[in-house]
DOTITOR-74120 format. One record per residue: residue in three letters; x, y, z of N, C-alpha, C in turn; residue number from 1. Coordinates in steps of 0.1 Angstrom, whole numbers, plus 5000, padded with zeros to 4 digits. Each point is the difference from the previous one (the first is absolute). Last residue first. Layout:
<zavos>
+------+------+------+------+------+------+------+------+------+------+-----+
| rest |  npx |  npy |  npz | capx | capy | capz |  cpx |  cpy |  cpz |  nr |
+------+------+------+------+------+------+------+------+------+------+-----+
|  ALA |    X |    Y |    Z |    X |    Y |    Z |    X |    Y |    Z | NUM |
...
+------+------+------+------+------+------+------+------+------+------+-----+
</zavos>
This chain:
<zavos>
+------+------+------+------+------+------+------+------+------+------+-----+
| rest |  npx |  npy |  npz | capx | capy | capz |  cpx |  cpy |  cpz |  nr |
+------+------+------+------+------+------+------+------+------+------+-----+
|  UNK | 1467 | 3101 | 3247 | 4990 | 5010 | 5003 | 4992 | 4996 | 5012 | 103 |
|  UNK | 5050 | 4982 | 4987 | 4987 | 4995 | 5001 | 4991 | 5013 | 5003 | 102 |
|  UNK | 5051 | 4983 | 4969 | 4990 | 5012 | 5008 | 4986 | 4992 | 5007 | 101 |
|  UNK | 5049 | 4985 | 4980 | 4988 | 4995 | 5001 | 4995 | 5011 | 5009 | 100 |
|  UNK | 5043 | 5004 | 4971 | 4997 | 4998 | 5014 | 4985 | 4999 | 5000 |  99 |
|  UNK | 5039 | 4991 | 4959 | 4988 | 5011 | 5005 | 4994 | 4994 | 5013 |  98 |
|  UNK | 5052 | 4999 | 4980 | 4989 | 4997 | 5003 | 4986 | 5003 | 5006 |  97 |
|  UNK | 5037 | 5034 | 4975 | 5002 | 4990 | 5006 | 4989 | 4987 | 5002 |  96 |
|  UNK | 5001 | 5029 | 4952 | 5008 | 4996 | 5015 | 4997 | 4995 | 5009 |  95 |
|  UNK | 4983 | 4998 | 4953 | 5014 | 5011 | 5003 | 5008 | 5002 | 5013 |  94 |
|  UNK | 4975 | 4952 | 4983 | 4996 | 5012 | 5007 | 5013 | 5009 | 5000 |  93 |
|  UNK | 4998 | 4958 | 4966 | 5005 | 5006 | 5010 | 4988 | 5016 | 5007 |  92 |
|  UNK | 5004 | 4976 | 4954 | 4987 | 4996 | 5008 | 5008 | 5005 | 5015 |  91 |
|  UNK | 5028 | 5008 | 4967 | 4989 | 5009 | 4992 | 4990 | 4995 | 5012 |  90 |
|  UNK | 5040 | 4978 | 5004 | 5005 | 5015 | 5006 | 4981 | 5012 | 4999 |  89 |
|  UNK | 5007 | 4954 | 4977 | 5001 | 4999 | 5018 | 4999 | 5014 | 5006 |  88 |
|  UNK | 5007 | 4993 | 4956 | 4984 | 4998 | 5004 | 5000 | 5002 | 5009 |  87 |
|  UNK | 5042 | 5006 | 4985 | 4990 | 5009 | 4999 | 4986 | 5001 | 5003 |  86 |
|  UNK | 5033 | 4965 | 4999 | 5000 | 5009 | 5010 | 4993 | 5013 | 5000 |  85 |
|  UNK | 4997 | 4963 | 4964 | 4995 | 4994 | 5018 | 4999 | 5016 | 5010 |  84 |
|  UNK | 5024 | 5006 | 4960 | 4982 | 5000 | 4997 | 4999 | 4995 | 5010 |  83 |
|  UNK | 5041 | 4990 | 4999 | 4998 | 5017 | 5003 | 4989 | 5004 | 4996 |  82 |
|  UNK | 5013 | 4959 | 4994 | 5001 | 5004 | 5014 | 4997 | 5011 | 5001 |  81 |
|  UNK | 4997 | 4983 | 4954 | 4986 | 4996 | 5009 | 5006 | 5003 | 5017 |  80 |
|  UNK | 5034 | 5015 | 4970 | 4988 | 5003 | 5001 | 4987 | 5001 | 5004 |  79 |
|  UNK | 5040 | 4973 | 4999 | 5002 | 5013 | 5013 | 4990 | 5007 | 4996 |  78 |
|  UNK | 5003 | 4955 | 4972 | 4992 | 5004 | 5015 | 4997 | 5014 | 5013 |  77 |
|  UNK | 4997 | 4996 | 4942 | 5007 | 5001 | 5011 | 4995 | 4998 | 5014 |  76 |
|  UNK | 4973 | 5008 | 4962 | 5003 | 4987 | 5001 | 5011 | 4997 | 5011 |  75 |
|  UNK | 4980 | 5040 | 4982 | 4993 | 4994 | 5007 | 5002 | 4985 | 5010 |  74 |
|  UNK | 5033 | 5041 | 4980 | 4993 | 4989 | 4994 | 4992 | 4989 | 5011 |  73 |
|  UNK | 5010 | 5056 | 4999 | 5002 | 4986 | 5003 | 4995 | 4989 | 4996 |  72 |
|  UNK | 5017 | 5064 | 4995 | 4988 | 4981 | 4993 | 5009 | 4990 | 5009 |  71 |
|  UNK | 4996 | 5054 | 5020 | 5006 | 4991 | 4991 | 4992 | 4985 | 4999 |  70 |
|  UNK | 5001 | 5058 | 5011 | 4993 | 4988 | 5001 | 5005 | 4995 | 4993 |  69 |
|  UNK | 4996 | 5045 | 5037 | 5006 | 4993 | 4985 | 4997 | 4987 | 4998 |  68 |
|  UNK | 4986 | 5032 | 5033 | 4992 | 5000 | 4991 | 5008 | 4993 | 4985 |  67 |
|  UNK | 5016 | 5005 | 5049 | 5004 | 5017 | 4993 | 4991 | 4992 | 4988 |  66 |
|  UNK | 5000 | 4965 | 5028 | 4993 | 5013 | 5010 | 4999 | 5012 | 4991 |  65 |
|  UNK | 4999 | 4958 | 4971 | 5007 | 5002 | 5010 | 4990 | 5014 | 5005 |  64 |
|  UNK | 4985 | 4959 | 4969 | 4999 | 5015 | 5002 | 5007 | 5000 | 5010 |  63 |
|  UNK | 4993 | 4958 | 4965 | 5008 | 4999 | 5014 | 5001 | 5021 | 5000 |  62 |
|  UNK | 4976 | 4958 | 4967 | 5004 | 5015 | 4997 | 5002 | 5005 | 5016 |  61 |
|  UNK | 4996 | 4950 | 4975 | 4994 | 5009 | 5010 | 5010 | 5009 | 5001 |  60 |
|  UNK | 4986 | 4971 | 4951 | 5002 | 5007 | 5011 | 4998 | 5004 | 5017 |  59 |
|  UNK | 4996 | 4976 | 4946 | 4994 | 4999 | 5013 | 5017 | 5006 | 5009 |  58 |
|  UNK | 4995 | 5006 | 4943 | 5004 | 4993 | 5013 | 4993 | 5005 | 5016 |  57 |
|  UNK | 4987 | 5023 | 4955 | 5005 | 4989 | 4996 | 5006 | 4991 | 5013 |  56 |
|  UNK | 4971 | 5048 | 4987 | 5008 | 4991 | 5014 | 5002 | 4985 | 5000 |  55 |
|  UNK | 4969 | 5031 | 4971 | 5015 | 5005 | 4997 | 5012 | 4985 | 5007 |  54 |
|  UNK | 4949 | 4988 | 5002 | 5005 | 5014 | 4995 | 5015 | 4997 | 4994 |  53 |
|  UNK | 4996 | 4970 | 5037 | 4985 | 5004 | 4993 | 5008 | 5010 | 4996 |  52 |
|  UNK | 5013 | 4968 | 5039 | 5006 | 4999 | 4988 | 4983 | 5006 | 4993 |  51 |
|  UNK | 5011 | 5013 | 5048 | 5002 | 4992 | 4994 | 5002 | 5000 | 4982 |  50 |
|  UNK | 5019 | 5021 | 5051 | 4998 | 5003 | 4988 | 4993 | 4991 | 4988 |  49 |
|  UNK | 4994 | 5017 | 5058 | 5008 | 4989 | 4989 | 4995 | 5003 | 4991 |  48 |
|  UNK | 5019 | 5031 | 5043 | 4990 | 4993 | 4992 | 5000 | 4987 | 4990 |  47 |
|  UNK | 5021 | 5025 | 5052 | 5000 | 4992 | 4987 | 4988 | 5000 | 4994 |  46 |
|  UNK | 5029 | 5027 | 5045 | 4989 | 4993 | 4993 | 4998 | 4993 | 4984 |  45 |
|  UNK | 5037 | 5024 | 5029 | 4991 | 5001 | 5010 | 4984 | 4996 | 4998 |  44 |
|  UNK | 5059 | 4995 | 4996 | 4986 | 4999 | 4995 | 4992 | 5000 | 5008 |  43 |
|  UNK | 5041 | 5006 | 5011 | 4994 | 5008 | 5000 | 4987 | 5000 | 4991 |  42 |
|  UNK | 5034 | 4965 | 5013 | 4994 | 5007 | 5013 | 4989 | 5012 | 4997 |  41 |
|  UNK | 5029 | 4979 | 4962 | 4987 | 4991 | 5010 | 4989 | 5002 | 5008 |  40 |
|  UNK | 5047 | 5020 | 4990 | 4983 | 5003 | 4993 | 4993 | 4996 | 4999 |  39 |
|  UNK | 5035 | 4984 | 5023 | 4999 | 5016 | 5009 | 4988 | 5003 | 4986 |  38 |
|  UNK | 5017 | 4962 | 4992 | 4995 | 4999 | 5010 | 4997 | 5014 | 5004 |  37 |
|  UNK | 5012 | 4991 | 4948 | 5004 | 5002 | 5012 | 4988 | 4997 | 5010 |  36 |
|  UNK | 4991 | 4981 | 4954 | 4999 | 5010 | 5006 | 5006 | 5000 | 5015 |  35 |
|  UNK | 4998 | 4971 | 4949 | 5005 | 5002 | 5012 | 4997 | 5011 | 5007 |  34 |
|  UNK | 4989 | 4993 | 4952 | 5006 | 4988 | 5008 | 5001 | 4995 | 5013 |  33 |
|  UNK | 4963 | 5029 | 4970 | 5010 | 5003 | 5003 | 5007 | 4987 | 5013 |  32 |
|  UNK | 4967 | 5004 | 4949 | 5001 | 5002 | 5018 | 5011 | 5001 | 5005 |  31 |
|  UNK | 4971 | 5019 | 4953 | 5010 | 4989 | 5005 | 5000 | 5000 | 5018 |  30 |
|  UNK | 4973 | 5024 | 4974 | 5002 | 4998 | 4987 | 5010 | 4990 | 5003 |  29 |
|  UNK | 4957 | 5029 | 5027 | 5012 | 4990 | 5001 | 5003 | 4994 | 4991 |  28 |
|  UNK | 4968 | 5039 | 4997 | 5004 | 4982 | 4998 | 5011 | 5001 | 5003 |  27 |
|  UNK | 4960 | 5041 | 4991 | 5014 | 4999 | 5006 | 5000 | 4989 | 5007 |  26 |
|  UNK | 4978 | 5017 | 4947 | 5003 | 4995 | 5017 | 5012 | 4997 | 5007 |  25 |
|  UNK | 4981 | 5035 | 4959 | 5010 | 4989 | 5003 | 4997 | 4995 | 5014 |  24 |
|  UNK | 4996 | 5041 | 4958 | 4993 | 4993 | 5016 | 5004 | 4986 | 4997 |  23 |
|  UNK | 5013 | 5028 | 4957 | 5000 | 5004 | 5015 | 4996 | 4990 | 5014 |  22 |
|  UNK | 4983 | 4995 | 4959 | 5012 | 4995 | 5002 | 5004 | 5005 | 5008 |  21 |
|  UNK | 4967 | 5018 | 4993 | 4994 | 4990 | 5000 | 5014 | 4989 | 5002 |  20 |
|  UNK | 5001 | 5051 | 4980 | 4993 | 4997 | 5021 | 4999 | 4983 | 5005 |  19 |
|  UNK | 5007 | 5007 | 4955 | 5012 | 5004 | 5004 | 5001 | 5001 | 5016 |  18 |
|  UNK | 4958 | 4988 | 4972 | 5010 | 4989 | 4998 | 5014 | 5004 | 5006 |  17 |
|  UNK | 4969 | 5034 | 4997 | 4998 | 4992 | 5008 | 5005 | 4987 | 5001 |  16 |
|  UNK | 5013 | 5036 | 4973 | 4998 | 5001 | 5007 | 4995 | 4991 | 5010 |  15 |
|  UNK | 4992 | 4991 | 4957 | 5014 | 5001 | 5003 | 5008 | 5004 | 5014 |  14 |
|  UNK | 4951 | 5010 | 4986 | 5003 | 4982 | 5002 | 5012 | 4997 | 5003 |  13 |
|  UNK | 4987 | 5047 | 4993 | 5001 | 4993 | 5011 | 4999 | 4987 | 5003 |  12 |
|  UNK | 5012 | 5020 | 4959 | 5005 | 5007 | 5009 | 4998 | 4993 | 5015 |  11 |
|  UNK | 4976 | 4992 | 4963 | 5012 | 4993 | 4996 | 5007 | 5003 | 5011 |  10 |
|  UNK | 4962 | 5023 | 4997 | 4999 | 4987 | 5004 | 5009 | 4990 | 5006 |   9 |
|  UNK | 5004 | 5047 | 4980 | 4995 | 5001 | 5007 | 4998 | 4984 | 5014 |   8 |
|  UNK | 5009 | 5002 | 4945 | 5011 | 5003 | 5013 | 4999 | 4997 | 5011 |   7 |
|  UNK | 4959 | 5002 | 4976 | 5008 | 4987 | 4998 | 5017 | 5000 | 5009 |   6 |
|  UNK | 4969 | 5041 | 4994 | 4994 | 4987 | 5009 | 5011 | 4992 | 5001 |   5 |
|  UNK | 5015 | 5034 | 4967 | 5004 | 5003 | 5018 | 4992 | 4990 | 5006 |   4 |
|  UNK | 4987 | 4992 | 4959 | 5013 | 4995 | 4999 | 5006 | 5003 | 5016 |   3 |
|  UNK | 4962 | 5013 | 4987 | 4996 | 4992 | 4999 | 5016 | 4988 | 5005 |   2 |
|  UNK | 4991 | 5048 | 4986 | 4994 | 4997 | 5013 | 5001 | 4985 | 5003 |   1 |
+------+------+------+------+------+------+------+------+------+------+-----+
</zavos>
C-alpha cells in the first residue's frame, strides 16, 4: 500500500514539472530590420514589450489589420514615426467634423 502512495506521488510531481516546462511566454526574441512601406500601412496598433520575466529585450510589438505581428526596436526612428502615427490616428474622431448643435 504504501509503495502504490509513493509512486502515486512520484507520479504527479513528475508530471507537473512536465506541464511546467511547457508554458512559455510570448517575447519578442529579436527585431526586425526593416519593414516595407505598404506594411506600414497596415498596422493598425502597438504594444510595448518591456524587459521582465522571460522577455529579455525591450520591444514594440507592431499588430497588422490580418492580426500578425512583428518586433521593433524601440530605438529606431521609423519606429518612433510610426508610434507618432498611430497616436494620431488613435486620438482622431472616426469621422467627419462634429457640428455644434444648439437645443
Amino acid at each position: 500500500m504504501r509503495f502504490s502512495n509513493l509512486f502515486f506521488i512520484l507520479f504527479l510531481a513528475f508530471l507537473c514539472l512536465t506541464l511546467a516546462q511547457g508554458a512559455y511566454e510570448d517575447c519578442c526574441l529579436r527585431y526586425v530590420a526593416a519593414v516595407k512601406k505598404s506594411t506600414r500601412r497596415t498596422v493598425v496598433r502597438y504594444k510595448k514589450q518591456e524587459v521582465d520575466g522571460g522577455c529579455n529585450i525591450p520591444a514594440i510589438v507592431f499588430i497588422t489589420k490580418r492580426g500578425k505581428s512583428f518586433c521593433a526596436d524601440p530605438k529606431e526612428q521609423w519606429v518612433k514615426k510610426l508610434m507618432s502615427i498611430l497616436n494620431k490616428q488613435a486620438g482622431k474622431p472616426s469621422k467627419g467634423p462634429r457640428k455644434n448643435s444648439k437645443a
